[in-house]
N, C-alpha and C positions, 0 to 999 in steps of 0.2 A: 565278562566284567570289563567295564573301562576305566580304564588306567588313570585318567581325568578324576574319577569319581571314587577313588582308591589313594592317591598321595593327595596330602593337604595340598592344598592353594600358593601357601606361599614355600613350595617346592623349587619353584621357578625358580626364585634363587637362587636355589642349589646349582640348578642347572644351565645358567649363566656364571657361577661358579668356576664348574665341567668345561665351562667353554675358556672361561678365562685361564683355566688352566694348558687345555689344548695350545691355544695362543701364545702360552711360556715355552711348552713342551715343544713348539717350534719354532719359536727365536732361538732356542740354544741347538736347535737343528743346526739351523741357516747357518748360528757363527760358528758351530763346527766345521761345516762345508767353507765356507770361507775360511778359515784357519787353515783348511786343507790346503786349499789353493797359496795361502799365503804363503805358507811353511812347506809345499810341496811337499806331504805328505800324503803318499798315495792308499786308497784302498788294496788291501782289507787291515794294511798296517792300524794299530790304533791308537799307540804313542810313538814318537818319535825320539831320538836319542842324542839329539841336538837341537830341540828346539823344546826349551821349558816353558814357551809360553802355550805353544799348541797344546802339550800336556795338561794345562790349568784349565784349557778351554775344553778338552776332551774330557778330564773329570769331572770339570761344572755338569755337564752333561751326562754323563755317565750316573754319578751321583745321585743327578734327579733321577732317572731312569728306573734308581738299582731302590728306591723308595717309595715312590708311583704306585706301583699295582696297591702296598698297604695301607699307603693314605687312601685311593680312592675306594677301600673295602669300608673302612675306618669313617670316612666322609659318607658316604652312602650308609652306614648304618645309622650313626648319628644323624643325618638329616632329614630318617624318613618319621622318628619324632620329636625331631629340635632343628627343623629347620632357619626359623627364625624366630628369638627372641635372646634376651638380655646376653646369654650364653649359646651362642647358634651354631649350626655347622654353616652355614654362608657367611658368618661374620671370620670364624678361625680359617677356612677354607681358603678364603681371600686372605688373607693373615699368611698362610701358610703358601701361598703361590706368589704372593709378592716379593716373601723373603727367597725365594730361588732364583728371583732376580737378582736381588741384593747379593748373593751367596754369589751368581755366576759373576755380575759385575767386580767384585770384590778378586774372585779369581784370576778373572779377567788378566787383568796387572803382572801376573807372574808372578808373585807374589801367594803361596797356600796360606797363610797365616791370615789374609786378607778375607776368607770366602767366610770369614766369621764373621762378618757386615751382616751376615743371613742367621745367625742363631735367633732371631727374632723367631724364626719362623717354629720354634718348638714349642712355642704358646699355641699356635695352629694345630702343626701334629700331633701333640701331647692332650690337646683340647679336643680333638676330635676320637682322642681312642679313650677319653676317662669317658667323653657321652658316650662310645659305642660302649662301654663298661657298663652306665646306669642302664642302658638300653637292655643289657643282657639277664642285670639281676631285675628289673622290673619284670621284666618274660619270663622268669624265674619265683616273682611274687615272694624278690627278697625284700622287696619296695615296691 
């Protein structure tokens, strides 16, 4: 069976989604490792006890981390029948990986009260596990 001829068409989406996500997942790589270097904070330490900004910069990232695997269960299910349309998983998807920008920026600062610039992004996450929800009771032929 090919896989082409198995997910809708406008899947692609989704999966420029995936991609734009990867692209977040490794910007807050990068400022990690530079925060290392700046704060001279070496491996395998993971926060430092003197430096609160490194700390902000390692939760930004950690955070996304510690949430990732459920969103892209949550994304993936929702998008394999709501990829796109009025309510999509590409539209919340992007919704929701943008605001982990906004979230790290926000951390960024030193400042934790800041990385709440990102609660945007729960219209994203929240949005894609009520469609994985409708997904479930439709295969259930609750609806």
């Amino acid at each position: 069976m090919d896989i082409l001829t198995v997910l809708p068409s406008s899947f692609g989406y989704v999966i420029f989604t995936y991609l734009y996500s990867w692209i977040m997942l490794g910007y807050l790589a990068v400022k990690v490792g530079s925060a290392r270097k700046k704060y001279d904070v070496k491996y395998p330490t993971m926060y430092s006890d003197k430096e609160q900004v490194f700390n902000c910069i390692q939760r930004a990232h950690q955070n996304t981390l510690e949430v990732y695997p459920q969103w892209l269960v949550f994304q993936t299910i929702a998008a394999l029948v709501y990829p796109v349309c009025m309510l999509s998983a590409s539209v919340l998807g992007a919704i929701w990986v943008t605001s982990r920008f906004s979230y790290a920026w926000g951390y960024y600062t030193g400042d934790p009260a800041k990385r709440m610039n990102g609660a945007y992004g729960y219209i994203g996450y929240f949005g894609v596990i009520f469609l994985s929800i409708s997904v479930a009771l439709q295969l259930l032929g609750v609806f």
